[in-house]
Structure formats: C-alpha cells, structure tokens
DONUVO-913407 format. One record per residue: x, y, z of N, C-alpha, C in turn. Coordinates in steps of 0.05 Angstrom, whole numbers, plus 5000, padded with zeros to 4 digits. Layout:
residues N
<<X Y Z> <X Y Z> <X Y Z>>
...
END
This chain:
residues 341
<<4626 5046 4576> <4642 5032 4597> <4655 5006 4585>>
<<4638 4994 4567> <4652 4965 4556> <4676 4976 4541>>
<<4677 4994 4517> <4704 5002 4509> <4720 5013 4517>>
<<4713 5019 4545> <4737 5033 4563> <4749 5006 4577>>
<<4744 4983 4585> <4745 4967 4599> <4760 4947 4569>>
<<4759 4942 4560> <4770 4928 4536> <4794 4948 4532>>
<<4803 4968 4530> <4823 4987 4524> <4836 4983 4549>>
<<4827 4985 4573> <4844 4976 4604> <4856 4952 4598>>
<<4837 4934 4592> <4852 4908 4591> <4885 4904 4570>>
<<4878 4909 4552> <4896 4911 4533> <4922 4925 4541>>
<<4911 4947 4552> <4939 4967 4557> <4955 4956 4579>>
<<4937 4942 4598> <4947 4930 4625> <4968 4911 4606>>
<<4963 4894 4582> <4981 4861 4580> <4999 4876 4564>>
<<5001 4907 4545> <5014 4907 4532> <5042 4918 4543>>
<<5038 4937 4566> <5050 4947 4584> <5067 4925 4601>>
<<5060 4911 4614> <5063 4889 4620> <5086 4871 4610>>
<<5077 4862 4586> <5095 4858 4561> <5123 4863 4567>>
<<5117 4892 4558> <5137 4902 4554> <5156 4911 4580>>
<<5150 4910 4598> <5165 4912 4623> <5174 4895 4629>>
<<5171 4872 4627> <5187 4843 4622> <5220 4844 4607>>
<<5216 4853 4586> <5238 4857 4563> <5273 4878 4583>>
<<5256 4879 4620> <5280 4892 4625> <5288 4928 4613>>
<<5268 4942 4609> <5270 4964 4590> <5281 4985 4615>>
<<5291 5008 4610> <5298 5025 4633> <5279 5038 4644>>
<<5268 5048 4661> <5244 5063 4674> <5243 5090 4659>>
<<5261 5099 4644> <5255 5131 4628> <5240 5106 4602>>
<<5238 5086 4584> <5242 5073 4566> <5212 5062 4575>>
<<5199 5061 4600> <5187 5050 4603> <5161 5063 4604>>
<<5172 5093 4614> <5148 5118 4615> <5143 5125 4591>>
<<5156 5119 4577> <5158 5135 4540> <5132 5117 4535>>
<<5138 5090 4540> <5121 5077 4525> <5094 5074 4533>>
<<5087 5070 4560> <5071 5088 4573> <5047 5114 4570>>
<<5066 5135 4565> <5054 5156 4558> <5046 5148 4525>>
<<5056 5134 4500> <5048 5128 4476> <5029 5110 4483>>
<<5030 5083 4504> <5003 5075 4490> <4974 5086 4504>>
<<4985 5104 4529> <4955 5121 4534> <4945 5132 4512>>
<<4957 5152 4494> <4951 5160 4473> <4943 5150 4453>>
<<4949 5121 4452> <4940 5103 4428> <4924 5088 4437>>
<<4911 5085 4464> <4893 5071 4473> <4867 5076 4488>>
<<4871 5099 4503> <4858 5101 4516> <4834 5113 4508>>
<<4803 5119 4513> <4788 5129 4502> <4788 5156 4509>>
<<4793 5166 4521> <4797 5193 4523> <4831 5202 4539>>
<<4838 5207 4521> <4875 5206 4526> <4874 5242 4535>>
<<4885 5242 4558> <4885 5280 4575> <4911 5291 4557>>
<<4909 5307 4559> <4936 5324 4544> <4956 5331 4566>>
<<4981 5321 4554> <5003 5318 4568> <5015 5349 4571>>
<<5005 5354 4590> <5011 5387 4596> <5028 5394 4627>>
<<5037 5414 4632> <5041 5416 4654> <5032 5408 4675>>
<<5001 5410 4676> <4983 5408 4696> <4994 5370 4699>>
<<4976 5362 4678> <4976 5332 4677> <5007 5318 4690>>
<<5028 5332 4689> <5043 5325 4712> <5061 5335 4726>>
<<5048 5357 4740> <5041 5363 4766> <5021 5345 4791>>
<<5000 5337 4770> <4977 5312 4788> <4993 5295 4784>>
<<5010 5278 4762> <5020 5259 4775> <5031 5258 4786>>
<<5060 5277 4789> <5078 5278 4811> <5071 5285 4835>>
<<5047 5289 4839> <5034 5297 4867> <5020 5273 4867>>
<<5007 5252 4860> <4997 5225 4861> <5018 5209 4867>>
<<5047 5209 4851> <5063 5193 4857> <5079 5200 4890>>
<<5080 5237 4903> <5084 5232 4927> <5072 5218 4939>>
<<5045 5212 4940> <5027 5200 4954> <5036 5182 4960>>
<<5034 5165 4934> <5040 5136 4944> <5065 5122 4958>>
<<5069 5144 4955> <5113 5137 4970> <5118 5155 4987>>
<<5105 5168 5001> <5105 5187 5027> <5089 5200 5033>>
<<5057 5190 5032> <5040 5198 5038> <5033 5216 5054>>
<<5047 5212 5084> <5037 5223 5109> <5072 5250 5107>>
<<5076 5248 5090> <5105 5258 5085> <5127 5258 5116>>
<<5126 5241 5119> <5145 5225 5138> <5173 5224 5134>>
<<5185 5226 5103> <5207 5224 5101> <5217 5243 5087>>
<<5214 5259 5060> <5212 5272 5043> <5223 5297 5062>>
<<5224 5318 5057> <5235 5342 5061> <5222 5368 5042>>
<<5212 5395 5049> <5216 5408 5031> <5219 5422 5009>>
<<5259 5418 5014> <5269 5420 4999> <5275 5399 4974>>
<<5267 5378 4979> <5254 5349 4959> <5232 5358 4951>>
<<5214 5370 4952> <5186 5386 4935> <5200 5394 4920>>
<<5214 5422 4928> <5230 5456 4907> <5235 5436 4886>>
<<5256 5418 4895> <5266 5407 4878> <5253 5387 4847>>
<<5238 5372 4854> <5216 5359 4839> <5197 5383 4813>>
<<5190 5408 4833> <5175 5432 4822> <5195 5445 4799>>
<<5224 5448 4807> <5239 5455 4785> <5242 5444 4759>>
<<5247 5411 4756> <5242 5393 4746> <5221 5395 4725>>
<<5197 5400 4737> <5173 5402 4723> <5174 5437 4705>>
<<5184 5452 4724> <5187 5482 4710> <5214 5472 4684>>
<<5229 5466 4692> <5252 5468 4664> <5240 5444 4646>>
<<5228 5425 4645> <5230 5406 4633> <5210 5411 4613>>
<<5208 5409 4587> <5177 5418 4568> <5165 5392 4566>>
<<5179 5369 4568> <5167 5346 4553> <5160 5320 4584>>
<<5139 5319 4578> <5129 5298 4605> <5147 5276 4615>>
<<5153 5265 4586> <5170 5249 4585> <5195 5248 4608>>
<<5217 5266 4599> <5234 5283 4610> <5224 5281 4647>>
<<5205 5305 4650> <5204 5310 4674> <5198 5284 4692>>
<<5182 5271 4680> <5175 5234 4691> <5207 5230 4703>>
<<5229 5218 4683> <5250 5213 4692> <5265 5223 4699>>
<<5268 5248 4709> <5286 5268 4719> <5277 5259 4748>>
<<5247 5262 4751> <5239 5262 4780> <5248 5237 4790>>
<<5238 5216 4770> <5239 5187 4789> <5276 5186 4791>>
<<5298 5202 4774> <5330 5195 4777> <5334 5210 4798>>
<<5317 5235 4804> <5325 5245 4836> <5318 5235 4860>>
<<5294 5219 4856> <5282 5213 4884> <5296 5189 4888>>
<<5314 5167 4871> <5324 5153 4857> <5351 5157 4887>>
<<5355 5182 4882> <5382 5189 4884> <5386 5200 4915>>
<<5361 5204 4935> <5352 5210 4965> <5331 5195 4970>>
<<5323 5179 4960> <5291 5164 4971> <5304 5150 5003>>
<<5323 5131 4991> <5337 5109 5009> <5341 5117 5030>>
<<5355 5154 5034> <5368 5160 5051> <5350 5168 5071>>
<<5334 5181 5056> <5314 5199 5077> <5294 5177 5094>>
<<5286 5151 5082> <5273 5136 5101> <5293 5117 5113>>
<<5320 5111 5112> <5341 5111 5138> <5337 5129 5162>>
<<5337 5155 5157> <5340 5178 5169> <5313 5170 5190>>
<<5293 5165 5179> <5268 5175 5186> <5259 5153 5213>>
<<5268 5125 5200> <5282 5095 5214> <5291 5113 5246>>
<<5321 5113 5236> <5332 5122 5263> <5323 5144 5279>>
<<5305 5160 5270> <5290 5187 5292> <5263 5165 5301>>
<<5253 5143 5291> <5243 5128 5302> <5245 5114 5325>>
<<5268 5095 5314> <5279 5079 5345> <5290 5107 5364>>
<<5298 5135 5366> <5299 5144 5385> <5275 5155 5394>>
<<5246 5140 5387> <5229 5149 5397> <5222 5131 5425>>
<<5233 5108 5419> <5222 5091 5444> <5218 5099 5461>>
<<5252 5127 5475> <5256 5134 5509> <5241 5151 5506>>
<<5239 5171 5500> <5223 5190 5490> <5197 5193 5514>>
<<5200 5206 5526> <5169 5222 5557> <5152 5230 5532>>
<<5120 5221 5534> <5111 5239 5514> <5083 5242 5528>>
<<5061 5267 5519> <5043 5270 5537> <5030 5291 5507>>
<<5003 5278 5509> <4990 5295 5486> <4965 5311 5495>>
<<4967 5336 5492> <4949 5356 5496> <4926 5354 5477>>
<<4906 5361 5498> <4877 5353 5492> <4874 5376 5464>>
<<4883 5399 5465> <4880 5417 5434> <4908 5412 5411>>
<<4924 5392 5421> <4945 5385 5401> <4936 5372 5369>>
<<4942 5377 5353> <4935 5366 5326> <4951 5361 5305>>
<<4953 5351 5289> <4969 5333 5262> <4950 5338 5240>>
<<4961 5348 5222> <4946 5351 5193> <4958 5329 5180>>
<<4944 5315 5156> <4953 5300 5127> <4936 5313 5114>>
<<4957 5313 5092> <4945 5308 5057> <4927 5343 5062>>
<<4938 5361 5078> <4926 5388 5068> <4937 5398 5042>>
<<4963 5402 5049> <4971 5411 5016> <5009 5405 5024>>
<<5017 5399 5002> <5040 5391 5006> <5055 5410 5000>>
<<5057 5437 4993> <5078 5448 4993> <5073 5459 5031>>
<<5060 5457 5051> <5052 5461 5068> <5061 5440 5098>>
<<5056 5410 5089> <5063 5392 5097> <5091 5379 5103>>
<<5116 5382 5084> <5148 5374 5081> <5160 5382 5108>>
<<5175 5369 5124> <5188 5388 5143> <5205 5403 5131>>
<<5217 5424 5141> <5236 5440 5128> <5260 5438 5139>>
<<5259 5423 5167> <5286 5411 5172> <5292 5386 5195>>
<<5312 5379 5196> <5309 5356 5213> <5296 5356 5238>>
<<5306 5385 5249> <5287 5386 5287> <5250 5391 5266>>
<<5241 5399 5249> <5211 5389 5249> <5212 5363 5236>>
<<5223 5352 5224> <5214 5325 5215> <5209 5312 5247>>
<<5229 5309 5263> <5231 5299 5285> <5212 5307 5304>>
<<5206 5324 5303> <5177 5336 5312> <5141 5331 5304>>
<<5151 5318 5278> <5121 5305 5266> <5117 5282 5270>>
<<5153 5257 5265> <5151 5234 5271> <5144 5236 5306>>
<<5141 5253 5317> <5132 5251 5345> <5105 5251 5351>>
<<5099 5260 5335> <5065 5266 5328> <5057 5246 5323>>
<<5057 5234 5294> <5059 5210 5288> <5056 5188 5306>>
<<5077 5183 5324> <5080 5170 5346> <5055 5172 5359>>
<<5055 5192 5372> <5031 5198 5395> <4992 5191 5377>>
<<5006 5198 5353> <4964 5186 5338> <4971 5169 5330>>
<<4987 5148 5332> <4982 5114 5330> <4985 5101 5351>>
<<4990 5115 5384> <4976 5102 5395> <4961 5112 5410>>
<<4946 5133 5406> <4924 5136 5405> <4903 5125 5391>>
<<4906 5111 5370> <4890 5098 5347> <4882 5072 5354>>
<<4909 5066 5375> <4897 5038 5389> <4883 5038 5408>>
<<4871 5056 5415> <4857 5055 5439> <4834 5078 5437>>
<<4834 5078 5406> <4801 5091 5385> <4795 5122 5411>>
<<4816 5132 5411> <4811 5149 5432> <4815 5188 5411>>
<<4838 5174 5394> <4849 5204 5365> <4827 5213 5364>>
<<4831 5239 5365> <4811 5263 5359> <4788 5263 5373>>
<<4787 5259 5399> <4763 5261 5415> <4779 5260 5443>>
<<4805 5275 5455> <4812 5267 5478> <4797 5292 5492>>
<<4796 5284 5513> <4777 5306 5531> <4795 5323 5554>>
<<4814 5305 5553> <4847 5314 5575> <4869 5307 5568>>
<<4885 5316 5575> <4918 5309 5560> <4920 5277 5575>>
<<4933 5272 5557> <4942 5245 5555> <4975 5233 5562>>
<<4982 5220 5585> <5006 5211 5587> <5008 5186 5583>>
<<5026 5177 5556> <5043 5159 5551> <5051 5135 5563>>
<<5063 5144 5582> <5074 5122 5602> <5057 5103 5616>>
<<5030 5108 5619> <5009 5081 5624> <5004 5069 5604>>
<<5014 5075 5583> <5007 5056 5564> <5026 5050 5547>>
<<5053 5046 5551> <5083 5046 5540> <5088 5024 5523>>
<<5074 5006 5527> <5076 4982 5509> <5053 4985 5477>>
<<5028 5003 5492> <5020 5017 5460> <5039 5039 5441>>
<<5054 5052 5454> <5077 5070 5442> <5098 5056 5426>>
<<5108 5033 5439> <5129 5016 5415> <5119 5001 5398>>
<<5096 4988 5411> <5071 4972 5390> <5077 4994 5357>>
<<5066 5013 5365> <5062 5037 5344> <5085 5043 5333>>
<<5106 5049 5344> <5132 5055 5330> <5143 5026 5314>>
<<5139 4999 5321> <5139 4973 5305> <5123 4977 5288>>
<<5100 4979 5289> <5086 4983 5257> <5094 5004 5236>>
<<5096 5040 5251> <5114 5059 5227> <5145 5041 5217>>
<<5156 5029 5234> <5174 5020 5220> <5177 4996 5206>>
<<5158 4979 5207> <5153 4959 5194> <5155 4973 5166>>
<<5129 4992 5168> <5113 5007 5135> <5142 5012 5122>>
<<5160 5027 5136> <5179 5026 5125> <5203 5017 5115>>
<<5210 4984 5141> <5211 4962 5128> <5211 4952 5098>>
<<5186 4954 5088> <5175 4939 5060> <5181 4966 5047>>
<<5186 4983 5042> <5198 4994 5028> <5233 5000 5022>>
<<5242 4998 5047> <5267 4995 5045> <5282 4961 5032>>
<<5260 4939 5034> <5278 4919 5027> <5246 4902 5012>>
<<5239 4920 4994> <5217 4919 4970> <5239 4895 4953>>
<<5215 4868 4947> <5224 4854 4935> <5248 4858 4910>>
<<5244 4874 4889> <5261 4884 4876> <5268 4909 4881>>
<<5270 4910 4908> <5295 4939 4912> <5277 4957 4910>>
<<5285 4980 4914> <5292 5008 4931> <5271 5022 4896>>
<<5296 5017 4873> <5289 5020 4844> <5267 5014 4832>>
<<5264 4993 4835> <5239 4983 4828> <5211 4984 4838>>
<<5212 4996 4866> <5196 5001 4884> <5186 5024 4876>>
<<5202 5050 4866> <5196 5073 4864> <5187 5078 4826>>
<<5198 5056 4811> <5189 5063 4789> <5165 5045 4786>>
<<5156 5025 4803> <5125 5017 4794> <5112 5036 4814>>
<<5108 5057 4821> <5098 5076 4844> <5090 5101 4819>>
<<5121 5101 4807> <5113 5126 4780> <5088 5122 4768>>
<<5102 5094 4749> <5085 5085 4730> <5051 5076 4738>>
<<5047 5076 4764> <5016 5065 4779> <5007 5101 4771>>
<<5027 5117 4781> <5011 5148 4793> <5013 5153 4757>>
<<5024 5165 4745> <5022 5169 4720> <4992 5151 4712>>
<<4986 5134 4710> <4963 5117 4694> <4945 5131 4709>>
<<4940 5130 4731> <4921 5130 4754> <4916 5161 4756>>
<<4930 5184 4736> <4924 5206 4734> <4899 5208 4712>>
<<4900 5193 4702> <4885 5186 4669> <4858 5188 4679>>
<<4857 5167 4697> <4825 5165 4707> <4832 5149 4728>>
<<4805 5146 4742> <4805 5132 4773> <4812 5100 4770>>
<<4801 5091 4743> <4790 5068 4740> <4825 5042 4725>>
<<4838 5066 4718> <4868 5054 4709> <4881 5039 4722>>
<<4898 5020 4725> <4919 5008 4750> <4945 5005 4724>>
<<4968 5001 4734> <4992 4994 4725> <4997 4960 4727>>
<<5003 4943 4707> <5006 4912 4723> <5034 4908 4722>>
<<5044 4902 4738> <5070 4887 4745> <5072 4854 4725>>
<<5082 4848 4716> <5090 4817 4712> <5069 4801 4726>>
<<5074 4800 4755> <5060 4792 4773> <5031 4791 4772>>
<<5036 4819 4777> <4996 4825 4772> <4984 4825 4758>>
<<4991 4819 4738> <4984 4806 4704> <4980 4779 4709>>
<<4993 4765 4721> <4989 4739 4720> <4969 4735 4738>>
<<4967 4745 4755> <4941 4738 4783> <4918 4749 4772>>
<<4918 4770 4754> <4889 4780 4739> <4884 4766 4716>>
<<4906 4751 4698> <4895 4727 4682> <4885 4704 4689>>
<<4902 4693 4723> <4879 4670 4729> <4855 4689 4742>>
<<4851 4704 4749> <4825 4725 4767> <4805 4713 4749>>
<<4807 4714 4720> <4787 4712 4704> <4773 4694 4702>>
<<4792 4666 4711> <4781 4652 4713> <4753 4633 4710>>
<<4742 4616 4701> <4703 4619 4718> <4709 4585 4737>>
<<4730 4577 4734> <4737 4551 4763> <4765 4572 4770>>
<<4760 4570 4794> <4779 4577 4822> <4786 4558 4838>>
<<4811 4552 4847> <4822 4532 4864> <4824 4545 4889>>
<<4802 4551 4906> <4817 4571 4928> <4801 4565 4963>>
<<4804 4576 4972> <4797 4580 5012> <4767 4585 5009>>
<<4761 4609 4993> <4743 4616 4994> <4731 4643 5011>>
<<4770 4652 5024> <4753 4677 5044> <4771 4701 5031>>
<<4764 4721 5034> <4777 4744 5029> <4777 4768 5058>>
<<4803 4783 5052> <4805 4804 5083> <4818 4819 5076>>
<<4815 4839 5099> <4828 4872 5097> <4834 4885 5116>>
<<4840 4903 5123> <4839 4916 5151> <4821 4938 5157>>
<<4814 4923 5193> <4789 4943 5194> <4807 4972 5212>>
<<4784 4983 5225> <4793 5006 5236> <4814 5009 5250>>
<<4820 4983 5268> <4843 4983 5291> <4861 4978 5269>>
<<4862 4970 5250> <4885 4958 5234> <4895 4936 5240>>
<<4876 4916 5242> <4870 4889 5246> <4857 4874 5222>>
<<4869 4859 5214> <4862 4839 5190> <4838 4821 5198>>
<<4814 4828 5187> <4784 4812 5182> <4780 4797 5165>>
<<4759 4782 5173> <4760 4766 5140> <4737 4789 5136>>
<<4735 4797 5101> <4704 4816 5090> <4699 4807 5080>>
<<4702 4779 5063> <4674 4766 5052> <4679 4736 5056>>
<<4661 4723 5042> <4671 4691 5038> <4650 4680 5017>>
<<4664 4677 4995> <4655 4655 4971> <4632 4639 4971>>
<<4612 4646 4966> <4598 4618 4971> <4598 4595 4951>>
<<4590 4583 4965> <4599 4556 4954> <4626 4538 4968>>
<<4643 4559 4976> <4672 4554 4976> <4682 4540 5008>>
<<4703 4528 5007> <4704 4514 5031> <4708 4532 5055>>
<<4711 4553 5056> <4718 4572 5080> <4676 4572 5083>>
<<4666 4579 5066> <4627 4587 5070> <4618 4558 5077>>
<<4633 4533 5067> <4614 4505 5067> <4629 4504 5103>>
<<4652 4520 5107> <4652 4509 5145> <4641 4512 5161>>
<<4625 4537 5158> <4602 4544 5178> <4616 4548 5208>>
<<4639 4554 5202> <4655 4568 5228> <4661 4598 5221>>
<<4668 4606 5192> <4682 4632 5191> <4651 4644 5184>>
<<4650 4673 5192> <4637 4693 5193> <4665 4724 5186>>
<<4648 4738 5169> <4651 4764 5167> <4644 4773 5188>>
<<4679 4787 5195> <4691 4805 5222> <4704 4793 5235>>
<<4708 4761 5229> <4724 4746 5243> <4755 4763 5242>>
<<4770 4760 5263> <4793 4771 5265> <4815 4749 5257>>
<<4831 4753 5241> <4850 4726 5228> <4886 4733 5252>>
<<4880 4712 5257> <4907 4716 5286> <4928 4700 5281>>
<<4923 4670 5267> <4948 4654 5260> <4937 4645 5229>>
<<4959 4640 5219> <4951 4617 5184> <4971 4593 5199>>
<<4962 4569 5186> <4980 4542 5188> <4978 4530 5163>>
<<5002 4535 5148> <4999 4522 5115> <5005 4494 5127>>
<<4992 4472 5108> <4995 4444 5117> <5021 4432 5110>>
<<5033 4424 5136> <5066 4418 5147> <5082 4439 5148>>
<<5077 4458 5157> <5092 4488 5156> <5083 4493 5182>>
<<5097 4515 5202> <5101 4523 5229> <5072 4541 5228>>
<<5068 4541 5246> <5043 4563 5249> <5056 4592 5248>>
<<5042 4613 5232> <5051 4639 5235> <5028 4652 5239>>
<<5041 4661 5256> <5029 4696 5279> <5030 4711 5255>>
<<5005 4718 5244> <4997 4743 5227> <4976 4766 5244>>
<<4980 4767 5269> <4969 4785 5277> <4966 4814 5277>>
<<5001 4819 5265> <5014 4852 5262> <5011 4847 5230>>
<<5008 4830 5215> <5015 4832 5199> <4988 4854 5177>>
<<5002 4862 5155> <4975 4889 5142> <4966 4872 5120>>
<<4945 4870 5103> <4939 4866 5076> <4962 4844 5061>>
<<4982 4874 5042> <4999 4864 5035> <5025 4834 5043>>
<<5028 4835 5062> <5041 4815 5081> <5027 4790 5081>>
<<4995 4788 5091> <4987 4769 5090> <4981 4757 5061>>
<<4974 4773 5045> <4967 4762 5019> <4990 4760 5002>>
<<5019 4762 5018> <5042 4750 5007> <5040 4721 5011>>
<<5038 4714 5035> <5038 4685 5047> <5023 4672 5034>>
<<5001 4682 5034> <4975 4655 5015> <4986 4657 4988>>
<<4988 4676 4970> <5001 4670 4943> <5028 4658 4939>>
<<5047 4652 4951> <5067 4643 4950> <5059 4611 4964>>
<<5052 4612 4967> <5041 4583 4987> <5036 4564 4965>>
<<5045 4535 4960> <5042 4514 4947> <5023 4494 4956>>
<<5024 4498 4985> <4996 4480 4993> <4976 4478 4989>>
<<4956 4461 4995> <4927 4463 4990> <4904 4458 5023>>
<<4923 4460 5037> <4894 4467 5064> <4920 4477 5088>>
<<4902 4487 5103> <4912 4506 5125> <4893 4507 5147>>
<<4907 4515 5169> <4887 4518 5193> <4884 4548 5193>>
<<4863 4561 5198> <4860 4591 5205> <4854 4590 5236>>
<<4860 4609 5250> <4859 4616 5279> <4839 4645 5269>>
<<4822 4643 5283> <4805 4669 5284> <4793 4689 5313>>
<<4794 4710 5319> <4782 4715 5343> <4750 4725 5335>>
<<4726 4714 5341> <4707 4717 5345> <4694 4743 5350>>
<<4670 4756 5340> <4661 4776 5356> <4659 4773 5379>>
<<4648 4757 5392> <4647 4745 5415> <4674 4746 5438>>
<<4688 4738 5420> <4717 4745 5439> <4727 4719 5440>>
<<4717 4698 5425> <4722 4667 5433> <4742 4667 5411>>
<<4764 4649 5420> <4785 4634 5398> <4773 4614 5381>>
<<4775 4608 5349> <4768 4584 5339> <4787 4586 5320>>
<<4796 4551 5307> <4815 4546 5295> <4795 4533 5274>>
<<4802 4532 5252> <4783 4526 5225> <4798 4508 5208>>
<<4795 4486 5193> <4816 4473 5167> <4799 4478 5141>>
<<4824 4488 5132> <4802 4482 5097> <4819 4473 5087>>
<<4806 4462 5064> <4826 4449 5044> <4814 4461 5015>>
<<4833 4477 5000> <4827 4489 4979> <4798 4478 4958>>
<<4787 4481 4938> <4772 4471 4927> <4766 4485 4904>>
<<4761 4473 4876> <4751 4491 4854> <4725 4496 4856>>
<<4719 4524 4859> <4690 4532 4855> <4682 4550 4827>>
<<4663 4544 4813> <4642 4548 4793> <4643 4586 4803>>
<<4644 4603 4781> <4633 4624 4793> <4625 4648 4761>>
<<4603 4651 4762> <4595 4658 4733> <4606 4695 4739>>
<<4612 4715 4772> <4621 4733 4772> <4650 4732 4762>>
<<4669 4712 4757> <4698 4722 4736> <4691 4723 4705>>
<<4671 4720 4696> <4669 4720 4669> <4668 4742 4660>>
<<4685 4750 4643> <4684 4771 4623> <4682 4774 4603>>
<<4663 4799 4597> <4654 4789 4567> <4669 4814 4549>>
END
C-alpha cells in the first residue's frame, strides 16, 4: 500500500503539471494513459474492455440517473469503441461527441422540467423508477419517454422529502403537497445548473469527468487533480491548519450536517456545535448572511474556500429543533493525522 500511495501521489502532481500547460483534452488522455503505464503498480491493459468500464464510469458521472442522454447517444459512444483500436482514439472521439450534444440535451431536459411545475401528478402505490440497472436499458429512446422519466424523477424527489419513496401504502396526490413538487424540480435543476455554467464551461466540465473516470477505472483508490485540487491536497498535508474546525455533508433528506469537528479546533473549543447539527446560514465576517440551506456539498464548500476571511457566524438547527448561531474565528491547529510519510 505505501508504494501504491507514493505512485498516486506523484501521478496526481505530474498530471496536474501538465494540465496547466493548456494541452488539448485528446493531448491530455495520451498522457494520461502513458503515465498509468509508467507509474502505476499494477497498470490494466488497455483493451476493449478497459474502455468500455471507463466510458460506462464516465456516463456515470455526467448522467447518472440518465436524465439527459438518449439511447441513441449510447449506439453512438458503443460504435466509437467498436471502430476505434487504440484507447487513446476512442477516449477522444467520445469526449468530441458528447462535446458536440452534452449542452443540448441538458437544455432540453431544463425545459421538460420547468413544464413540470403545472403538471396534475398522482403516484401509484405499485409505480416504480429503476437507476443504474444497466444502461443500454435505462436511455430514453425518445422525447415522450425522456419526458416520462423526468416525471418520475419528479414524483421520487418529492417523495424523498417526506422519507415516504418506496414504502407508499396508497397512491399519492401531489397537490397537498405542491410546494414539495417545485422544491424538487429547483433542486433537479439546480444539479443541472452547475453543469450547464461549470466554472470553466460546458468543455472542461466534461473533460475533467473523462480524465476522473479513465483513472478511477485503474483502481478504486485513484482520483484525477485539477490545478485546484492539487493545491488544496498540498496544503491538506499540512501538520498546522488555519481552519473552523468543522467538516459536513449531506445527510438523507439532502440537508447539509456538520459530520465531524476537529478537536482541538475552534468550531470543538465552542461547545455549541455537535455532529448532526443542520448548517442553515454562514456569515463570513462583513459579508451579508447567506441562506445555504438548498445549498449541496459542492456549493457550500465553494463559499468557505473562496472566502478570505477569518471568522464567521454559523446558524445551525439543533436535534432538538432549537435555532443556534455560533462565531468562530479560524485558528492553526497542530494535527499529527496530515502527516505523511
């Protein structure tokens, strides 16, 4: 495990590196696929199979619930992989087609959304939604079923708010609970949101998606680093930290918790925050208070890393159900877990 973890590291800064230099995304997989081979401790053979799993890893991560995708966007991808002999090749063929409909199809998918608002809907107690069974299975095959799933869709997110999915005992009407139905259609379109206006575009969105699923075919344990994420995993290593001291995620409702807290650290020395606290506002110091209540993971842990300040108010909802507001003020803490040897 130590020489596999020393070979991660390396390939993460060299990769890295070189993604900096502006290189093209076919220019970028080449190099890629060479330094798995030159690095990794057990490098898979670049065979058909090997990407087929990635291009089925990389649907994942960019249309998971296949919400937008089509079909005939599989056939297509599957050909790709049938004509193409060299990994290389098929890597950039796929990512210049999806390249070439990604944008469109989650527009598309957008507007069968907002016409979900008016939409009468009523869900039968034996009605059901599959994910992730098998994807040549899953794609709609045309617009009236896409429009037919994003309906589905619809109806098990808000059912999800009210922890009721997959246990209804009687059909279910909609309209008593109409404000959980747009709730839900604001969040599918949020998700889609951050993909449509992904910090560096549409492009860049879909070729760090390749390059994650390609690595992440290798083994479980691989990640791809961004510029970015190179830099947040060089200070990670840190053993002094300048920080809050809490960390969060989302729990079942899809509500942001705090799941741990630092000890030592000024969020643990307040003796207000507890794990499960529900995080409802941030207040960076002299900055407006923001409502992070809809907000997921990613979103919130935009705000704190971009943030120049050094203390904030947190708003938390209690198990209890009670409101409390918290201040911290950042602090370097000692921590012998970033040390790497």
């Amino acid at each position: 495990m130590r020489h596999a973890y020393l070979c991660l590291v390396f390939f993460f800064l060299s990769l890295s590196s070189f993604s900096q230099k502006e290189a093209s995304t076919c220019e970028k997989v080449e190099k890629m696929l060479y330094l798995i081979q030159k690095l990794h401790v057990q490098p898979p053979a670049f065979d058909k199979a090997f990407v087929s799993s990635a291009i089925e890893n990389y649907l994942f991560y960019i249309d998971g619930q296949c919400r937008s995708l089509y079909e005939k966007d599989l056939l297509a991808l599957k050909k790709i992989q049938t004509d193409e002999a060299e990994p290389a090749a098929a890597f950039c063929k796929s990512y210049t087609y999806l390249l070439g409909i990604y944008e469109k199809r989650l527009n598309e998918t957008d507007s069968i959304l907002i016409s979900c608002k008016t939409k009468k809907y009523t869900w039968n107690k034996n009605d059901s939604i599959t994910f992730f069974d098998s994807y040549e299975n899953a794609y709609s095959k045309n617009e009236d079923a896409k429009i037919k799933r994003l309906d589905d869709i619809v109806k098990l997110y808000t059912l999800r708010q009210l922890d009721v999915a997959g246990r209804l005992e009687k059909d279910f009407e909609f309209e008593k609970n109409e404000n959980l139905k747009i709730k839900a259609i604001l969040k599918l379109r949020k998700g889609l949101e951050k993909k449509l206006k992904a910090p560096n575009g549409i492009a860049s969105y879909l070729e760090e998606n390749l390059l994650q699923a390609i690595i992440s075919t290798c083994d479980p344990h691989s990640d791809y680093f961004t510029a970015t994420e190179n830099k947040q995993f060089k200070e990670s290593l840190s053993t002094s930290l300048e920080i809050y001291g809490f960390s969060f995620q989302a729990n079942k409702e899809e509500h942001l918790e705090i799941s741990a807290l630092v000890p030592g650290s000024p969020a643990w020395n307040s003796n207000n925050l507890n794990v499960g606290d529900q995080i409802i506002k941030i207040k960076l110091h002299n900055k407006p208070e923001v409502d992070v209540s809809d907000y997921d993971g990613d979103e919130l842990s935009k705000l704190m890393d971009l943030a120049t300040e050094k203390e904030l108010d947190i708003t938390v909802i209690k198990k209890s159900g009670e409101t409390s507001v918290t201040h911290l003020k950042k602090a370097i803490v000692q921590s012998e877990e970033y040390t790497v040897n």
